[in-house]
C-alpha positions as CSV (number, residue, x, y, z in Angstrom):
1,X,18.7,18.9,16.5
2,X,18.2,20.9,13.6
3,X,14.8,21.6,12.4
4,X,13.3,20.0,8.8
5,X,14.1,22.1,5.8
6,X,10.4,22.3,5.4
7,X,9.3,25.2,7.2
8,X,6.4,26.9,5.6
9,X,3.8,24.0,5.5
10,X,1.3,25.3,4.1
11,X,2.6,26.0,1.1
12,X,3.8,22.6,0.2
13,X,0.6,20.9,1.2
14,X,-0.3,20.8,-2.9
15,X,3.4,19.3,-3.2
16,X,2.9,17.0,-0.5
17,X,-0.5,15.4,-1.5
18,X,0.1,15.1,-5.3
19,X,4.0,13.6,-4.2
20,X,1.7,10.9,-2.1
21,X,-0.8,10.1,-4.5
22,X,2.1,9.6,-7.3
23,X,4.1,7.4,-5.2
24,X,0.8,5.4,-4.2
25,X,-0.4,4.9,-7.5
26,X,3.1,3.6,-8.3
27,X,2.7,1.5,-5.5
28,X,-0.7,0.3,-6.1
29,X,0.3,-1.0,-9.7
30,X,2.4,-3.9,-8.3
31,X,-0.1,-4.1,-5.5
32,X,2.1,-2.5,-3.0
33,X,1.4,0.7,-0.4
34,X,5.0,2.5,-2.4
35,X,6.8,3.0,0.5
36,X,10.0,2.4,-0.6
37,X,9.8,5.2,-3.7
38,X,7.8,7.5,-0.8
39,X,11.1,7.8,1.7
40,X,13.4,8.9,-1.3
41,X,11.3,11.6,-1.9
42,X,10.8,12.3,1.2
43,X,14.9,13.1,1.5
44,X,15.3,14.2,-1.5
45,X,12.7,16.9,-2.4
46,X,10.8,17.6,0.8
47,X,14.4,17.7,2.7
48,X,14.3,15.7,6.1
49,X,16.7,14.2,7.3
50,X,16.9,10.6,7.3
51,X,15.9,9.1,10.7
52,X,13.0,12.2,10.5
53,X,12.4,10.7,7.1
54,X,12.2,7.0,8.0
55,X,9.6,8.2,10.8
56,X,6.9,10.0,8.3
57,X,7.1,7.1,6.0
58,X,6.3,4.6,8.8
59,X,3.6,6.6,10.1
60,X,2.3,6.8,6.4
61,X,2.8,3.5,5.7
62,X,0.3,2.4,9.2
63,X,-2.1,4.4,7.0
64,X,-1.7,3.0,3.8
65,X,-1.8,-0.4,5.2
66,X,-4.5,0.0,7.8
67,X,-6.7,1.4,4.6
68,X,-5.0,-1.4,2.2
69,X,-6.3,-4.3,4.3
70,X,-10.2,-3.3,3.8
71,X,-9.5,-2.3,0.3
72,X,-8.5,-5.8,-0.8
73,X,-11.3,-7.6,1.1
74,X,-13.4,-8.0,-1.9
75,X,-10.8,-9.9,-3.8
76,X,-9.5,-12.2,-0.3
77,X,-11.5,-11.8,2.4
78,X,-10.9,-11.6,5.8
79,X,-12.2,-15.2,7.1
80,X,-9.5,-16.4,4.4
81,X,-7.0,-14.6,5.9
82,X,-7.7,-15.5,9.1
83,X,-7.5,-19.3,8.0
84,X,-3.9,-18.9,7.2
85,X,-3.3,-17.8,10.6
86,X,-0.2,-20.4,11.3
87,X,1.2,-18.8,8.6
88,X,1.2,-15.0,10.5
89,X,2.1,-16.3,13.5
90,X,5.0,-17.6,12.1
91,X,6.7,-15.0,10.0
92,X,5.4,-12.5,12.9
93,X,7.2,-14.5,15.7
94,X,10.5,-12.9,13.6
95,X,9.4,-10.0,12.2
96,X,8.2,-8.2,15.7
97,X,11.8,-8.7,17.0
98,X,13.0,-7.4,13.8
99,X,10.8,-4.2,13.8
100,X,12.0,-3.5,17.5
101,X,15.6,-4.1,16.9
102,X,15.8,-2.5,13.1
103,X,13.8,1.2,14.4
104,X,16.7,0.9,17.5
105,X,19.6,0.5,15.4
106,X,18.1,3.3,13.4
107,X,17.8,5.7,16.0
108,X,21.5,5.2,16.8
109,X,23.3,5.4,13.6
110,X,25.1,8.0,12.4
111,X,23.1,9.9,9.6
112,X,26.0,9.3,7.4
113,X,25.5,5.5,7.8
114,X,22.0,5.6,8.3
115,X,21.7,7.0,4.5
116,X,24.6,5.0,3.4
117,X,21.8,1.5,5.1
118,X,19.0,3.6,3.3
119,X,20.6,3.2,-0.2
120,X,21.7,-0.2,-0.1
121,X,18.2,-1.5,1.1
122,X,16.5,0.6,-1.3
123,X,19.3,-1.4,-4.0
124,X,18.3,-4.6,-2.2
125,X,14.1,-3.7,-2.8
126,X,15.0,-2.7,-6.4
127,X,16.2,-6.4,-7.2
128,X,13.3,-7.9,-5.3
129,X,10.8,-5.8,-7.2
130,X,11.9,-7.4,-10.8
131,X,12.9,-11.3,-9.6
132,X,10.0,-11.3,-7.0
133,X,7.0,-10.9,-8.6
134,X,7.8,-13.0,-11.4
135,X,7.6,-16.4,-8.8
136,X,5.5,-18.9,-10.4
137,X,3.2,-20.1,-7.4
138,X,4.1,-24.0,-6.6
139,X,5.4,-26.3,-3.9
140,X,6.7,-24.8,-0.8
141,X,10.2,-25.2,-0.7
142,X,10.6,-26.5,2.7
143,X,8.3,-28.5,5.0
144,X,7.7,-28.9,9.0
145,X,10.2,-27.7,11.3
146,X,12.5,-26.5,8.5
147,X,9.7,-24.6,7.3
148,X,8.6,-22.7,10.8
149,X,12.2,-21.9,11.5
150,X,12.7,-20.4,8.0
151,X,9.7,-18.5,8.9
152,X,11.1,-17.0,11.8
153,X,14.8,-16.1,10.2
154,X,13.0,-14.8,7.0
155,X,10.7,-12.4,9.4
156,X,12.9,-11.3,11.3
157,X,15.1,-9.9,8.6
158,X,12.1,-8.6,7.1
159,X,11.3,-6.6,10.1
160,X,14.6,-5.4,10.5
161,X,14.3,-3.9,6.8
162,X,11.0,-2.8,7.4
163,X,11.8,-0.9,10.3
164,X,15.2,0.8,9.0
165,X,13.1,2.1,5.9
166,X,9.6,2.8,7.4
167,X,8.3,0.6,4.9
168,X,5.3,-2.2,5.2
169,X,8.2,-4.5,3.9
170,X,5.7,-6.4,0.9
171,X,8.1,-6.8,-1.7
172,X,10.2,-9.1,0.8
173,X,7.3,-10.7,2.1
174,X,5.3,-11.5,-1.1
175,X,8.4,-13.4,-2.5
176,X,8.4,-15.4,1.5
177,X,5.2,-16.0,1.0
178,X,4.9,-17.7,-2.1
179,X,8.2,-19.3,-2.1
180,X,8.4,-20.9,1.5
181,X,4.4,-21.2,2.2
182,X,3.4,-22.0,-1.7
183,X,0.6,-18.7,-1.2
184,X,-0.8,-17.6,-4.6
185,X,0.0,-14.2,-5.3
186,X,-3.4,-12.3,-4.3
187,X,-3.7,-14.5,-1.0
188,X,0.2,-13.1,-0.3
189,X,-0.7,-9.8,-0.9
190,X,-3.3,-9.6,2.1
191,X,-1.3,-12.3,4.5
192,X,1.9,-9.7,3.8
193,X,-0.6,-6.8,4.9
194,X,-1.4,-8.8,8.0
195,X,2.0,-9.4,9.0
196,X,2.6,-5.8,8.4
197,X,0.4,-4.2,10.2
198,X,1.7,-5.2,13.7
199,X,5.0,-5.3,12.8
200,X,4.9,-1.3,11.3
201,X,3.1,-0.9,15.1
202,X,6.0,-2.2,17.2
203,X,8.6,-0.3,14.9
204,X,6.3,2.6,15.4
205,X,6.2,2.5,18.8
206,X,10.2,1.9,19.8
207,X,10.4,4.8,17.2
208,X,8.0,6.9,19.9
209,X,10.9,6.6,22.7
210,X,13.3,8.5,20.2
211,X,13.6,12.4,20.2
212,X,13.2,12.8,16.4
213,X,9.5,11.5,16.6
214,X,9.0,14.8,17.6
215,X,9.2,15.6,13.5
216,X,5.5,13.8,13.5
217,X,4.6,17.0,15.7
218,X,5.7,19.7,13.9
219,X,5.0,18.5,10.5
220,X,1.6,17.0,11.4
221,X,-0.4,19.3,8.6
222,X,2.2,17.5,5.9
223,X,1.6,14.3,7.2
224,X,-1.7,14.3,7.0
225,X,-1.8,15.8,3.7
226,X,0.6,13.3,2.2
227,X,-1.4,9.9,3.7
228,X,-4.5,11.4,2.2
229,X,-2.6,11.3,-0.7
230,X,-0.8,7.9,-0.3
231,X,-4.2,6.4,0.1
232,X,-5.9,7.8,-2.6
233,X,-2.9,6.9,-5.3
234,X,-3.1,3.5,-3.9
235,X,-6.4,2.8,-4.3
236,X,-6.5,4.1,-7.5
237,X,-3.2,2.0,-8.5
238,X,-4.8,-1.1,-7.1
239,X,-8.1,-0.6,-9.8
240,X,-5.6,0.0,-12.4
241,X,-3.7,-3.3,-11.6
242,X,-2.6,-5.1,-14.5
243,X,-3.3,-2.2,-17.2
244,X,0.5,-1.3,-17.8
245,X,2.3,-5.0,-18.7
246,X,4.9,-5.7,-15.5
247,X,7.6,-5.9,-18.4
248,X,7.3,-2.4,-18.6
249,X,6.1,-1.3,-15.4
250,X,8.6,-3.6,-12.9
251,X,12.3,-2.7,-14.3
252,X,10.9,1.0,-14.7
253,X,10.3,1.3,-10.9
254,X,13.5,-0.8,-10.1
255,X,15.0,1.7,-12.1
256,X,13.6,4.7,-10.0
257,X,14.6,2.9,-7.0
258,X,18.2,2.5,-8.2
259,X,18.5,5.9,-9.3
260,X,17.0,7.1,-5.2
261,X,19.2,4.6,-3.8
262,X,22.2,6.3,-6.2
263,X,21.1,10.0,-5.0
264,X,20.4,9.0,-0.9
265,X,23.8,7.7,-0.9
266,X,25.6,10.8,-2.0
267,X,23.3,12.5,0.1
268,X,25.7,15.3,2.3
């Protein structure tokens, strides 16, 4: 397997940890951990290939959210998280078998394909981004049985995704939430966290049984560097919530995904 393009660490450390702390501010302003801008950069700039890539930005992203969870505890805390636990249980019950099946489809694809299923997710994220956060809170659309087994398909494609892009997969579940469980917008920001953070773990770990998790090895120093930065752009994104109007902000970073989807594609 031939190694990253990144070769001399240390010197892109700076790179590295002002790239994460951009991307997590971005992410932070729309109350995401910015994943999905992170793996693009990650391809494009730092150079790794894309399963290598789709590995670093899930074992980022288990940062990012492990951090997110406590940061947003002041605003929802944990007891009413906890009180919604049908609701985790449900979209987990799909999104664990997702995760597992999504990182081993991965790890078998051709890299052609595998970007080619990079940049049409990344396409698929961009649209969610500008019609998903827009959902007026209301009735859930679907009760009772309906409900738990549209649970279960809707997590289950959202661990998939999550899995293929080494993302925590919140601009699918936010939209789930509020749409087919009726959750206001801050209460589906932490249940989607919740739901995340095992599902990024059982992605993580059928990733482990792959040869190219060895990239978390040898670019451990980067790693590091970058989650440092991740975290610290997303906290600051989260206090600056709400400052630029999502008019501006959301079709701006659909654009930037568009744009990454548009470059990963032709990617040789």
């Amino acid at each position: 397997m031939a190694e990253p393009a990144l070769k001399d660490l240390s010197s892109n450390r700076p790179a590295a940890f002002i790239g994460g702390a951009a991307i997590g501010t971005l992410g932070g302003l729309i109350g995401l951990g910015g994943a999905e801008f992170r793996l693009p950069l990650l391809i494009g700039p730092f150079g790794f290939a894309a399963l290598e890539a789709v590995i670093l930005n899930k074992a980022m992203s288990l940062v990012v959210v492990t951090f997110a969870l406590p940061f947003r505890a002041s605003t929802v805390p944990f007891d009413q998280i906890a009180a919604h636990w049908p609701i985790i249980l449900n979209l987990l019950a799909g999104s664990l078998i997702g995760a597992w099946l999504g990182a081993g489809w991965a790890t078998r694809l051709k890299s052609e394909t595998l970007y080619r299923v990079i940049a049409t997710l990344l396409l698929i994220i961009a649209v969610a981004l500008i019609f998903g956060h827009d959902i007026a809170v209301g009735q859930p659309v679907v009760t009772g049985t309906a409900q738990i087994i549209a649970g279960g398909v809707a997590g289950l494609i959202i661990g998939v995704v999550a899995s293929l892009l080494g993302v925590a997969g919140g601009e699918l579940l936010i939209p789930t939430l509020i749409l087919l469980f009726g959750a206001d917008i801050r209460l589906a920001g932490s249940l989607s966290l919740a739901v995340s953070l095992p599902t990024m773990i059982v992605g993580f770990t059928r990733y482990s049984r792959d040869q190219s998790f060895a990239v978390l090895t040898r670019n451990r120093p980067f790693l590091l560097v970058m989650a440092a930065g991740s975290v610290l752009g997303a906290f600051l994104g989260g206090k600056l919530l709400g400052i630029v109007p999502s008019i501006v902000l959301l079709p701006s970073l659909a654009l930037i995904l568009v744009v990454s989807a548009i470059k990963v594609w032709r990617h040789p």
